[in-house]
N, C-alpha and C positions, 0 to 999 in steps of 0.2 A: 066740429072738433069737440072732443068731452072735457070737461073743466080740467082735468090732472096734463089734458096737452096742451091747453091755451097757459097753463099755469108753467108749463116747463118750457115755453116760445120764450115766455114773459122773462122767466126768469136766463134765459138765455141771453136778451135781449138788455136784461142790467146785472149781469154777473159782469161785461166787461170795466163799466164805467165805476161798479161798484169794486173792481179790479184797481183801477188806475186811483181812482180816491185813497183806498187803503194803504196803494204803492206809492201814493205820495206822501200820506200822513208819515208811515215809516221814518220815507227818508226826512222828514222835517225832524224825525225826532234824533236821528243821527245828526244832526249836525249842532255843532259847539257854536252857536252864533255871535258875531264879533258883536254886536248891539242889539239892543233890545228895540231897538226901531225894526231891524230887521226880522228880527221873530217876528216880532207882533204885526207885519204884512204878510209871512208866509204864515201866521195862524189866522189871519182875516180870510185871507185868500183861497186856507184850508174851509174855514168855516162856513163858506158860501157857496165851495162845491160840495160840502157834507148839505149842507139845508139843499140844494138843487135836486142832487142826487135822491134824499126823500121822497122829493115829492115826487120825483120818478117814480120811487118804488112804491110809494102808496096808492099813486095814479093807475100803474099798474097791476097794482090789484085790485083798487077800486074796479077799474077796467073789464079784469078780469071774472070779477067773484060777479060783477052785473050782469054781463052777460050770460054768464050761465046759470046762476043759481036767480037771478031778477029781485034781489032782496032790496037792494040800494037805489030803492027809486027818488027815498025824499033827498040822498047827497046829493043825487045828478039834479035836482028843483035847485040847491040854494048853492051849489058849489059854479063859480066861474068856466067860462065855455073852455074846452080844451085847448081852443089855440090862445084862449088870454094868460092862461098857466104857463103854455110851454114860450110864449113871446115875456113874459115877468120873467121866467128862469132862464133862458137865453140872456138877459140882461143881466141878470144876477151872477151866470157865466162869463161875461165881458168884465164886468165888474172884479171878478177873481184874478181875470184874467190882466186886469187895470191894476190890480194890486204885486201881483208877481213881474209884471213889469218893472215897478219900480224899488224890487228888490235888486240892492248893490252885488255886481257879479263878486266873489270870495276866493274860498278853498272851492277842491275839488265837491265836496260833500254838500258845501252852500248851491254849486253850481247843479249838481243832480236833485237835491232838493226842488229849487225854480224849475227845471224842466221836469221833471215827475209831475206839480203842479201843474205848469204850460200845459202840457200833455193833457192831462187829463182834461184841463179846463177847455182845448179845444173842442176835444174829444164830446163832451157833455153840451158846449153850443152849440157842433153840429146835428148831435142829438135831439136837440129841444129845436132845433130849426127844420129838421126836418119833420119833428112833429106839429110843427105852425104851417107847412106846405103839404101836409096830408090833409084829404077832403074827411068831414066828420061824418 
């Protein structure tokens, strides 16, 4: 494959999740929150599928731009093995995932909020899980 196809797999591959993060920021910002306890778990909850999701996308091009073009040899020396990034951000997914739990069910707007987050933060564990069950 020539780098501009591994680069549009890649970007196939987190256009969705890089989908659901945005569809959920959204709707956290639509919603009139009864307390400020509750914000402040669905902005935690945001903020650690936005940090997950990065590292996706940089992993991914790390990934990508290595293989083809072979510039990035000293990151892959001092950067952690692939499965210990995507098992750290699988937990950092549980973690979001921990936090939108213990958001108070609301309004309609509170409730699509928590699931747009749910959602996505599934969506991003079973990502990073099955990047810890692929062989390197």
């Amino acid at each position: 494959m020539t780098f501009w196809e591994d680069l549009f797999a890649a970007s196939i591959f987190v256009a969705v999740p890089t989908w659901l993060v945005s569809k959920a920021w959204r709707r956290y910002r639509e919603v009139n929150w009864p307390t400020t306890k509750q914000a402040t778990l669905g902005r935690s909850a945001l903020g650690l599928l936005t940090l997950s999701l990065a590292v996706m996308v940089l992993g991914g091009v790390v990934a990508v731009v290595e293989e083809n073009l072979g510039v990035i040899r000293a990151v892959e020396k001092i950067a952690p093995t692939p499965w210990k990034v995507a098992a750290i951000n699988s937990s950092i997914c549980l973690g979001s995932l921990l936090f939108a739990s213990q958001m108070q069910r609301g309004g309609t707007d509170v409730v699509k909020a928590r699931r747009s987050i749910v959602t996505a933060g599934i969506y991003l564990t079973i990502a990073w899980l099955l990047i810890v069950t692929t062989p390197h």
